[in-house]
LOKEKOL-252966 format. One record per residue: residue in one letter; y, z, x of N, C-alpha, C in turn. Coordinates in steps of 0.05 Angstrom, whole numbers, padded with zeros to 5 digits, always signed. Each point is the difference from the previous one (the first is absolute). Layout:
% LOKEKOL-252966
AYZXYZXYZX/...
//
This chain:
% LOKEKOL-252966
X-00122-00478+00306-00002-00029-00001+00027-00012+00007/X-00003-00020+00014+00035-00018+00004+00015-00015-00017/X+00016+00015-00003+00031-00017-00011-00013-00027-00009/X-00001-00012-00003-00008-00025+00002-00021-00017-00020/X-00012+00018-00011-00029+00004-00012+00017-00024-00022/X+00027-00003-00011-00002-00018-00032-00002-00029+00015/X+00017+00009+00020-00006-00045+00021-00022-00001+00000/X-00013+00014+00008-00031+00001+00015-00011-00014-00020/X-00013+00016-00034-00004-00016-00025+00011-00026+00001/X+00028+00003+00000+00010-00023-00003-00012-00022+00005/X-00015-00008+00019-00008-00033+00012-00019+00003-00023/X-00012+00009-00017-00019-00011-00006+00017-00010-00028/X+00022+00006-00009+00008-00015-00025+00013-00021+00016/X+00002-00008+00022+00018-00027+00014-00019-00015-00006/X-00034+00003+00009-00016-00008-00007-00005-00026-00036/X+00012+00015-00014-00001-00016-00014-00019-00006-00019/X-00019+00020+00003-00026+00000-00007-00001+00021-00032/X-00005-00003-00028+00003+00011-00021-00017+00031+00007/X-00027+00007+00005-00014+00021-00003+00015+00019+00028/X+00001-00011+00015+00020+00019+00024+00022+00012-00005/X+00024-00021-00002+00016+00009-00014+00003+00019-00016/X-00022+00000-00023+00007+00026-00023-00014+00022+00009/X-00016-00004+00022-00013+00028+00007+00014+00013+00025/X+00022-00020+00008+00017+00009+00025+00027+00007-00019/X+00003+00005-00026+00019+00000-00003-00004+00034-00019/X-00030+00003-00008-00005+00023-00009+00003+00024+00025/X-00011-00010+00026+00000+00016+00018+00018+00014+00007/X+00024-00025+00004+00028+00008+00007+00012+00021-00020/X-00009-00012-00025+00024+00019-00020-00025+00033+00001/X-00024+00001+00006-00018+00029-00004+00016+00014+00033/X-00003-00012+00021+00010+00003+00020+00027+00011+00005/X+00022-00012-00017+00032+00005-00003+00000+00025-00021/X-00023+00003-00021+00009+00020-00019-00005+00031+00023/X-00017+00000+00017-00013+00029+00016+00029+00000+00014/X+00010-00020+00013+00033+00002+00014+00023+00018-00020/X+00003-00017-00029+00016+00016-00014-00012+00035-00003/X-00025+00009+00003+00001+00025+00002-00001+00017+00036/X+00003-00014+00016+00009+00002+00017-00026+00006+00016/X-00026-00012+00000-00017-00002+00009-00009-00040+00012/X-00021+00012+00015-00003-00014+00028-00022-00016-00004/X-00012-00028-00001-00022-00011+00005-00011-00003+00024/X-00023-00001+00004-00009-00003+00027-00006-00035+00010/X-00004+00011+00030-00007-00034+00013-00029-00007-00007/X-00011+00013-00005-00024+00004-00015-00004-00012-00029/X+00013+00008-00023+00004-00014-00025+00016-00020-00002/X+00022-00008+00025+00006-00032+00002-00026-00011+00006/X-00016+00003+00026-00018-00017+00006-00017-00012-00017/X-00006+00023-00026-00018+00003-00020+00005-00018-00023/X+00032+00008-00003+00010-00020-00017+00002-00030+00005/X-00001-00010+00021-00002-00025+00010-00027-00013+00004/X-00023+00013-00006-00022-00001-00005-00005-00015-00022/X+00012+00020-00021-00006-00011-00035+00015-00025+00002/X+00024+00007+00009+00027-00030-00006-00020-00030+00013/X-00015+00006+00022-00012-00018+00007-00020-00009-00015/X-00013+00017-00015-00025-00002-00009-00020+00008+00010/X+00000+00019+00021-00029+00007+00007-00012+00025-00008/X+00009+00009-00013-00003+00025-00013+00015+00006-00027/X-00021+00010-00020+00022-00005-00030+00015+00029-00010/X+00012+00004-00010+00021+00026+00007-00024+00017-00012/X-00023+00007-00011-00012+00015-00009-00009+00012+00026/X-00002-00017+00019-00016+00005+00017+00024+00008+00026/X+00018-00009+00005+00023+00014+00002+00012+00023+00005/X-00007+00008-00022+00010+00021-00019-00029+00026+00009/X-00017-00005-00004-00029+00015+00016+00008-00006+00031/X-00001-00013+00018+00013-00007+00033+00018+00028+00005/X+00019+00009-00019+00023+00012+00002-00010+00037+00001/X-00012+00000-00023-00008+00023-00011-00022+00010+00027/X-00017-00022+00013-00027+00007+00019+00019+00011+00028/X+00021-00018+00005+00019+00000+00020+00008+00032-00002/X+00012+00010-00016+00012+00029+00001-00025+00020-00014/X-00016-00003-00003-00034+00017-00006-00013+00003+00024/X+00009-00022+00021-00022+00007+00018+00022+00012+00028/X+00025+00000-00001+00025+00007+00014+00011+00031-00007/X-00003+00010+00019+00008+00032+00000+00029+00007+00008/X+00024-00026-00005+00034+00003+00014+00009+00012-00024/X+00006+00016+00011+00017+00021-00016+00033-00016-00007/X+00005-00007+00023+00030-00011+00005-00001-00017-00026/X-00020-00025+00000+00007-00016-00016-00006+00009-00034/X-00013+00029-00010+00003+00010-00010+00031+00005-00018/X-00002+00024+00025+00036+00014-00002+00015-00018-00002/X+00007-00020+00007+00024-00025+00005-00008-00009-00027/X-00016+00001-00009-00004-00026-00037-00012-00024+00010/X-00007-00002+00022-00005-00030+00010-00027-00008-00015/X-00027+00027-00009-00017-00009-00006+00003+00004-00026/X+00018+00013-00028+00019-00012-00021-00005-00028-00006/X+00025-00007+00023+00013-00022-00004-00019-00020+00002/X-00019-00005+00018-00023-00013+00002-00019-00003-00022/X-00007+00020-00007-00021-00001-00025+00018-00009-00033/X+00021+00009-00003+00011+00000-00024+00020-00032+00006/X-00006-00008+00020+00011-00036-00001-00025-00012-00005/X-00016+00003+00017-00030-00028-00014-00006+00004-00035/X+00011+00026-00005-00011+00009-00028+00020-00015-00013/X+00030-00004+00001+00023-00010-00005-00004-00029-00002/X-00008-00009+00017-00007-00033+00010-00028-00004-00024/X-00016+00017+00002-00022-00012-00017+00008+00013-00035/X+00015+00008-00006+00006+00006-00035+00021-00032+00002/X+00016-00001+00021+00020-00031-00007-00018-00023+00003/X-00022+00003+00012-00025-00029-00011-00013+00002-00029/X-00001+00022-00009-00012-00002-00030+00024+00005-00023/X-00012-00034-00021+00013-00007-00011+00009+00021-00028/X-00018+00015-00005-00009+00012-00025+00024+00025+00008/X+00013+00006-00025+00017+00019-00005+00011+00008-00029/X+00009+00016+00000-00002+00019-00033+00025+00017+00003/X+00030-00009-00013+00021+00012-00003-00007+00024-00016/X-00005+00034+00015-00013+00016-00014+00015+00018+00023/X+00015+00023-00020+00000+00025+00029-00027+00004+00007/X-00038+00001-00013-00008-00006+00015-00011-00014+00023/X+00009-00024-00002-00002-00021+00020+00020+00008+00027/X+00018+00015-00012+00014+00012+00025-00015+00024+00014/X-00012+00010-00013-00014+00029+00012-00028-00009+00010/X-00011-00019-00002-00022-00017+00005+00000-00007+00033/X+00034-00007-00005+00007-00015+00038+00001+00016+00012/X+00021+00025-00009-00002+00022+00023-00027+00016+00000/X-00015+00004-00012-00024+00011+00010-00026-00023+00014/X+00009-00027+00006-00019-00014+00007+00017-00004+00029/X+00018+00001+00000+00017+00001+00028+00002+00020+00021/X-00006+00029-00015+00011+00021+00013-00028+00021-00006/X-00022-00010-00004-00028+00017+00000-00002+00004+00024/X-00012+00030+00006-00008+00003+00018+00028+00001+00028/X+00028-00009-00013+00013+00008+00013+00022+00028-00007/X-00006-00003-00025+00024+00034-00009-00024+00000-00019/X+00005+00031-00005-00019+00012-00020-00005-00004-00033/X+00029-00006+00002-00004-00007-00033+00012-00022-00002/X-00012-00026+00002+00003-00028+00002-00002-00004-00029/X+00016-00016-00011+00000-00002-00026+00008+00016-00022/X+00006+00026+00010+00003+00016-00018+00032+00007-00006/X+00000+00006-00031+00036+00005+00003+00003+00031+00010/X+00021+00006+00012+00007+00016+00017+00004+00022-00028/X+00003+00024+00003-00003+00026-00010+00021+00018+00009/X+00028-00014+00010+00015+00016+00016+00021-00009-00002/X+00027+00011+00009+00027-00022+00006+00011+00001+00028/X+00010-00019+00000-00002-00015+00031+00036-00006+00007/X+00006+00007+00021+00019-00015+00009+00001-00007+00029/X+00026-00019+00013-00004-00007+00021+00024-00008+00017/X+00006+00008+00021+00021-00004+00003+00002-00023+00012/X+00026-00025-00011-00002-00027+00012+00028-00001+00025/X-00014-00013+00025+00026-00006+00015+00025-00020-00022/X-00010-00011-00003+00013-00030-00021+00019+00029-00023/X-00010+00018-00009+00014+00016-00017+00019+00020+00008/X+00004-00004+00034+00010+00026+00014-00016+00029-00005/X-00018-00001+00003-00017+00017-00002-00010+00006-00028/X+00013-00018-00022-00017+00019-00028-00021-00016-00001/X-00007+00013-00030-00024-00014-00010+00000-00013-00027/X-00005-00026-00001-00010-00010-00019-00013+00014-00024/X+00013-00005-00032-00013+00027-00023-00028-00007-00008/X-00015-00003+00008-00027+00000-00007-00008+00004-00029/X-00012-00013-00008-00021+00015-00020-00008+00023-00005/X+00001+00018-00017-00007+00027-00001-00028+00000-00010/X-00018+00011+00016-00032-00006-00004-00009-00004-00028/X+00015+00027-00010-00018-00002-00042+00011-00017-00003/X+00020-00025-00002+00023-00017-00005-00014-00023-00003/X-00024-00014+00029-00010-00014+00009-00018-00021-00015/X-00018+00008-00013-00023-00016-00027+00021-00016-00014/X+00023+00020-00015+00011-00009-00020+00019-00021+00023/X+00012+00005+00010+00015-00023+00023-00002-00027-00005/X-00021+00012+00017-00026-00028+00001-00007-00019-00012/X-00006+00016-00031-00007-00017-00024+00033-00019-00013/X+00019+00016+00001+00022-00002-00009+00012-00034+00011/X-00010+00011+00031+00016-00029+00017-00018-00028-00012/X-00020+00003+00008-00020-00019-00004+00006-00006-00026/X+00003+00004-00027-00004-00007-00015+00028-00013-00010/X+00018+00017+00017+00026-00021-00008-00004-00031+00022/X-00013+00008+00029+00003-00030+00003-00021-00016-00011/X-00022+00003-00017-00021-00012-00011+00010-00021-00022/X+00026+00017-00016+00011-00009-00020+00026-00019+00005/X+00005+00000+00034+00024-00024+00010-00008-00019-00003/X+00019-00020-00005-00008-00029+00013+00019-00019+00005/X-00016-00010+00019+00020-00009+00024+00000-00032-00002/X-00005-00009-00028+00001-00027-00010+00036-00007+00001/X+00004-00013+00005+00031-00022+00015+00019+00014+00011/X-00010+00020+00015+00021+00016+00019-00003-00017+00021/X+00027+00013+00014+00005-00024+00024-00013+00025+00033/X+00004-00013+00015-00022+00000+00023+00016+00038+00002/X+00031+00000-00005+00010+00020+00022-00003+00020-00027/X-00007-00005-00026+00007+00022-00015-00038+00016+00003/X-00024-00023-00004-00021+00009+00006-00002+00015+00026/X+00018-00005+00023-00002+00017+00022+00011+00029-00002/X+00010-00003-00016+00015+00031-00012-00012+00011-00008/X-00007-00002-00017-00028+00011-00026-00019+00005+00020/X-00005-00006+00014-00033-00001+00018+00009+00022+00023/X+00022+00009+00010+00017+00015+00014+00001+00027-00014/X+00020-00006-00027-00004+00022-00018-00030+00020-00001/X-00024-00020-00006-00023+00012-00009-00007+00009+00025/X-00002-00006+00020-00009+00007+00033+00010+00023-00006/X+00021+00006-00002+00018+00024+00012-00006+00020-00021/X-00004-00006-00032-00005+00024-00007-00033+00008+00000/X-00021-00020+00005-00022+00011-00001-00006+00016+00021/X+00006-00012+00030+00002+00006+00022+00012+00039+00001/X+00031+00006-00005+00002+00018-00010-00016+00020-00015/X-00014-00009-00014-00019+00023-00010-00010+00018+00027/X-00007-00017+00013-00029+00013+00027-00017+00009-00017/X-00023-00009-00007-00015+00016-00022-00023+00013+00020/X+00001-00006+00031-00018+00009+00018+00013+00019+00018/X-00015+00016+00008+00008+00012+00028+00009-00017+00020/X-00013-00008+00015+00004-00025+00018-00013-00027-00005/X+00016-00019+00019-00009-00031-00011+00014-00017-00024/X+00016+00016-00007+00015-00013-00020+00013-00026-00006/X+00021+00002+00023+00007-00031+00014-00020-00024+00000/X-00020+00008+00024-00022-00025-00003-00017-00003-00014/X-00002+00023-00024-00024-00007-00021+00019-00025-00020/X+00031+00013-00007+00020-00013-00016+00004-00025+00011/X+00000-00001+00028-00004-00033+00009-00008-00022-00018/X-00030+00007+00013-00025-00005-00001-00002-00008-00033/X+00009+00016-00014-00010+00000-00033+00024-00025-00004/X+00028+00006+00000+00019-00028-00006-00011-00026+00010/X-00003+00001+00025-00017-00029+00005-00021-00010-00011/X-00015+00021-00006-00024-00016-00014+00008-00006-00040/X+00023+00018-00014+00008-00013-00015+00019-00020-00004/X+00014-00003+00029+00019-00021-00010-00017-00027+00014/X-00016+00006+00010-00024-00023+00011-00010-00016-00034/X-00010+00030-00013-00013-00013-00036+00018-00010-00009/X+00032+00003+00004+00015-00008-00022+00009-00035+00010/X-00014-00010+00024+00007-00020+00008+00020-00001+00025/X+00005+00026+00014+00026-00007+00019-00009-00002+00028/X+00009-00017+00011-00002-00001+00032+00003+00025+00019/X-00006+00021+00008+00003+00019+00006+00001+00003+00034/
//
């Protein structure tokens, strides 16, 4: 797909129009998260996505367009490359950021990645059984310390319940941005999945800092 794909969205928030806007703005950010893992959308799921943003099609249906598109397509390429990934696990991205309903729960986190990533890795949803590392350019080749798999449940429960018990009653804008930074980074850290980690962790912060009232 071309360079270009966030302008492209773009006109439709120039537009000005409330229901466009937030569904051109879900697209962009499901669209930008497959980029941060270094996968590809197609010209195909722009077109598609410009569909819903218009209204002629509602992302349920979308979202089925996408799935019939690579069921009835035998490209291997766009396989191997992640392109059909990246395709299926953005309309899924785009349609969990239209529903309002959410539940600060490590399972509400394990909920996203297996509703995101079904049918694309084997054990969608599941906590990983293994320890993982990775080597980051950003680290000069190390890796980030992971979570140690038995480590993971208790993690989990540990984080959540200390930020359950914050509150972020008369903090000022830059100290709440900290705190919200802090908690990214250590939940995120866990990886409590094999893959998908990043954009399930997205996905899950937005839709709680969406409940807690913030402009996202």
């Amino acid at each position: 797909m071309s360079n270009n794909w966030y302008e492209d969205l773009n006109e439709y928030i120039k537009l000005g129009e409330p229901k466009p806007e937030e569904k051109t703005v879900a697209w962009q950010t499901a669209i930008g998260l497959q980029a941060v893992d270094g996968l590809t959308t197609s010209e195909y799921l722009l077109e598609t996505a410009k569909e819903n943003i218009e209204g002629k099609i509602t992302i349920k249906e979308a979202n089925a367009r996408i799935s019939n598109y690579y069921e009835e397509r035998s490209d291997k390429h766009a396989i191997e490359t992640g392109t059909k990934e990246a395709d299926i696990v953005a309309g899924r991205i785009t349609a969990l950021l239209a529903e309002k309903a959410f539940s600060f729960t490590p399972a509400a986190w394990m909920s996203i990645h297996r509703y995101l990533f079904k049918d694309v890795f084997m054990h969608a949803g599941e906590i990983r059984t293994y320890n993982i590392s990775k080597n980051e350019w950003v680290l000069n080749g190390k890796s980030v310390f992971y979570a140690s798999y038995d480590s993971i449940p208790m993690t989990m429960e540990y984080d959540f319940k200390t930020e359950a018990a914050f509150s972020y009653k008369n903090l000022s804008r830059d100290a709440i941005n900290r705190h919200l930074a802090q908690f990214t980074c250590d939940i995120w850290q866990i990886h409590p999945f094999g893959e998908g980690n990043t954009r399930s962790t997205a996905v899950f912060l937005i839709k709680y800092l969406s409940s807690l009232g913030y402009s996202i």
